[in-house]
C-alpha positions, -999 to +999 in steps of 0.1 A: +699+264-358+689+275-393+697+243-406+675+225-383+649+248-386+651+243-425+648+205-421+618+205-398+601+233-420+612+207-451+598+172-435+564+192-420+554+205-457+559+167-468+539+155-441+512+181-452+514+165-489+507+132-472+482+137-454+467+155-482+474+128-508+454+106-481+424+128-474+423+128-519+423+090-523+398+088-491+373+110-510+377+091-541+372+063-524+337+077-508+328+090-542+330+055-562+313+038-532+284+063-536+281+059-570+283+016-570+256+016-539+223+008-556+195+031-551+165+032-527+142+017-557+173-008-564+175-021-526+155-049-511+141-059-538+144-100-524+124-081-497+097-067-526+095-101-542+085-113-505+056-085-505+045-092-536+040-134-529+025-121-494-003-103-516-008-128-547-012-151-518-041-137-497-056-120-534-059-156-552-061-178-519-090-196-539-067-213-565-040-229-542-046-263-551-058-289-525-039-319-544-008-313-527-020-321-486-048-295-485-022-265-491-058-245-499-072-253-471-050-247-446-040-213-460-071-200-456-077-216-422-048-194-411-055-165-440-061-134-405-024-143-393-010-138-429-014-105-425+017-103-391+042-109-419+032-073-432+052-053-400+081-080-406+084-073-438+081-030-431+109-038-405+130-055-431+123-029-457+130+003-432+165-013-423+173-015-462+158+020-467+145+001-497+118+020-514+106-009-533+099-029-510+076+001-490+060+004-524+053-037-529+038-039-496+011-018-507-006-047-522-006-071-493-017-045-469-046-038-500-058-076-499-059-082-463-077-046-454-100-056-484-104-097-466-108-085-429-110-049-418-147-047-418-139-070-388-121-044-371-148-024-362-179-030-340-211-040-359-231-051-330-266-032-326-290-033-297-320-058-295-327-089-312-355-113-310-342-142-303-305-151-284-289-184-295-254-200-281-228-225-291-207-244-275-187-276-274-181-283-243-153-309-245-152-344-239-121-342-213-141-312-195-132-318-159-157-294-144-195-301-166-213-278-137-196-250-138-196-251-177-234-255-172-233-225-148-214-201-172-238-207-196-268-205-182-253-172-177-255-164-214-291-156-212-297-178-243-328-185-253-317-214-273-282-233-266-265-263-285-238-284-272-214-303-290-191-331-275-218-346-256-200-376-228-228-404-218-212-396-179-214-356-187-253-353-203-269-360-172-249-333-156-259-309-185-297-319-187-299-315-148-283-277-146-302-268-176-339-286-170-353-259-152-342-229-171-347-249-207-380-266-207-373-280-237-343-300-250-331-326-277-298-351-275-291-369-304-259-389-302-230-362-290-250-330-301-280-315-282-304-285-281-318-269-252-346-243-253-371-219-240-394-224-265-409-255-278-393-275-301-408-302-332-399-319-359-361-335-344-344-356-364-307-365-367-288-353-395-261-375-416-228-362-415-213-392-429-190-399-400-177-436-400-189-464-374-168-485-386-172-518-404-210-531-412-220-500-398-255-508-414-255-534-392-254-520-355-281-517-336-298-482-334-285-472-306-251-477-314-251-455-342-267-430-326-233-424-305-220-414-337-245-391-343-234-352-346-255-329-362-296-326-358-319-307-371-349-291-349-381-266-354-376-239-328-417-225-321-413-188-322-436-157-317-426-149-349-430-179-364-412-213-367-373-214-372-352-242-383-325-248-360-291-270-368-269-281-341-233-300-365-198-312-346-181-320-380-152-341-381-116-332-367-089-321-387-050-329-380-020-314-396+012-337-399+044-340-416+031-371-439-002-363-448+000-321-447-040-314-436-061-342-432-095-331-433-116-361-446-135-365-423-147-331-417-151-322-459-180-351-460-196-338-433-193-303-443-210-314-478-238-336-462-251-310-442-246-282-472-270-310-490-291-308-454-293-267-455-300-266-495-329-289-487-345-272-463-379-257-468-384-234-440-365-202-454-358-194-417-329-213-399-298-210-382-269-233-375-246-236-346-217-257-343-184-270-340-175-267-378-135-276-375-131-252-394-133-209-410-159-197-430-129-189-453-122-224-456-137-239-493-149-271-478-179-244-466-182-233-500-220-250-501-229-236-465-216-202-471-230-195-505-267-204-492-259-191-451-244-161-442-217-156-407-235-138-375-197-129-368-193-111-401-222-094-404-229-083-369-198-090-347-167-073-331-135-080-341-123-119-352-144-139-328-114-166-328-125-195-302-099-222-303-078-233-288-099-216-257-063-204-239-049-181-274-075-188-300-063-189-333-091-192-356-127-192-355-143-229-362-174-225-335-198-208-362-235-191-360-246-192-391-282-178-401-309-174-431-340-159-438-334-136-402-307-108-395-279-109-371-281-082-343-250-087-326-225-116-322-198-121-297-175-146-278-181-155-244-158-164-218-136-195-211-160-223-193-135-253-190-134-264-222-111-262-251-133-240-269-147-209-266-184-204-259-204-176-289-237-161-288-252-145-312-288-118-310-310-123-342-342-109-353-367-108-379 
């Protein structure tokens, strides 16, 4: 029995030593893992670089070059949404507990607060003069009367439409003759009002009718007609009103975004606003595209956005089921936006917006 005990005693205290030796080369092990892992300001930094493009991108928005399929263009069309990739990129940078990358995002959330969060909070005020609307009602509207109806719920005083169908105008001029004594169609655009209007004209936008356009008889160009230009008769005093459908854009694989169309309307009718001698005026439209856009550079700098100064939140209008950007526009000068806001879906593919001015 002693013998035995001996032996067990013997192969216990080298199982002991074993399992000691093993716990010894374990923490080793932990130490020079510790010490090889990089740091919190050495982590993520793939994630940091990615914050830091986000930000130079929305900061210097203005220089990405147009050469290359309207790159510019389209970055600022979408320039709101750039700022969802800030939460990704916070997720990413959490799960690397990289402090780096925290740190970089600083400068994208910077830009975008410095772009857009005076949007964020209501700027609307009570009153206003005058109430003008904008909408395009859409050429493959299937239900013109009830579009009519919605808006004559607006309370407008004046309203433009865009998109004007030969089969849908007489639907619109019916619904609308007896609240809007007073109304103008020129080609596709038109101008209902309360007050009297003067002085109508159609305004070039420089959209193509094709070959020997010259040529056609007048009332074959005036189907490609869509922007006017109207004298609204106020108590206040006279107010030049512009009703524009600019061209469409497109974005495909071959030709990036094609926006021809749309830029040579967009300077024809900055030509238009710049020579216009009543120092009141407003203009409503389909634009196809954001005030953030460059190809508005000429409106902008001489109009300023009834959204931006005096609206609630992004005003996005298209496409009217989960609107995306804002390309309906109110744009005034020489009187002060009150309020501005979106009004409901009507049918279309756009979103109707009102605006409240004043003097």
């Amino acid at each position: 029995m002693t013998q035995v005990d001996t032996v067990e005693i013997g192969q216990g205290d080298a199982g002991v030593q074993e399992a000691d030796a093993g716990t010894w080369r374990g923490g080793v092990r932990r130490v020079i893992s510790i010490g090889s892992r990089p740091g919190p300001w050495k982590r993520g930094l793939v994630l940091a670089a990615l914050a830091l493009l986000l930000g130079l991108v929305m900061l210097l928005h203005a220089h990405i070059p147009n050469r290359i399929g309207n790159l510019g263009s389209l970055a600022e069309t979408l320039l709101p949404w750039f700022g969802l990739f800030v939460p990704v990129l916070l997720a990413g940078a959490l799960w690397r507990r990289s402090a780096s990358a925290v740190a970089a995002l600083l400068l994208p959330v910077v830009v975008w607060l410095n772009l857009f969060g005076g949007l964020l909070n209501d700027k609307s005020q009570a009153g206003g003069d005058l109430t003008v609307a904008s909408h395009n009602v859409g050429a493959d509207n299937r239900d013109p009367p009830r579009t009519a109806r919605d808006l004559l719920a607006s309370g407008a005083d004046v309203l433009a439409l865009q998109e004007l169908t030969e089969q849908a105008r007489a639907t619109y001029e019916k619904a609308l003759e007896k609240a809007y004594p007073h109304h103008t169609v020129q080609g596709t655009v038109g101008l209902w009002s309360k007050l009297p209007l003067s002085d109508t004209r159609p305004v070039d936008t420089k959209i193509d009718a094709g070959p020997l356009a010259d040529t056609k008889p007048a009332h074959v160009k005036l189907a490609y007609t869509r922007a006017l230009r109207t004298t609204v008769a106020t108590d206040r005093g006279p107010l030049a009103v512009y009703v524009a459908h600019l061209g469409s854009v497109r974005v495909n694989p071959r030709g990036g975004f094609s926006t021809g169309h749309r830029d040579r309307g967009a300077q024809a009718l900055a030509e238009a606003v710049a020579a216009e001698r009543n120092e009141r005026m407003v203009l409503l439209g389909d634009l196809n595209g954001t005030t953030d856009d460059r190809a508005f550079d000429g409106i902008t700098a001489r109009m300023r956005s009834a959204q931006d100064a005096a609206g609630d939140g992004f005003g996005f209008t298209w496409p009217a089921s989960f609107p995306v950007a804002r390309i309906d526009q109110i744009l005034v000068r020489g009187v002060e936006p009150a309020s501005s806001w979106v009004l409901p879906a009507t049918g279309s593919d756009h979103l109707p917006v009102a605006a409240g001015i004043s003097w």
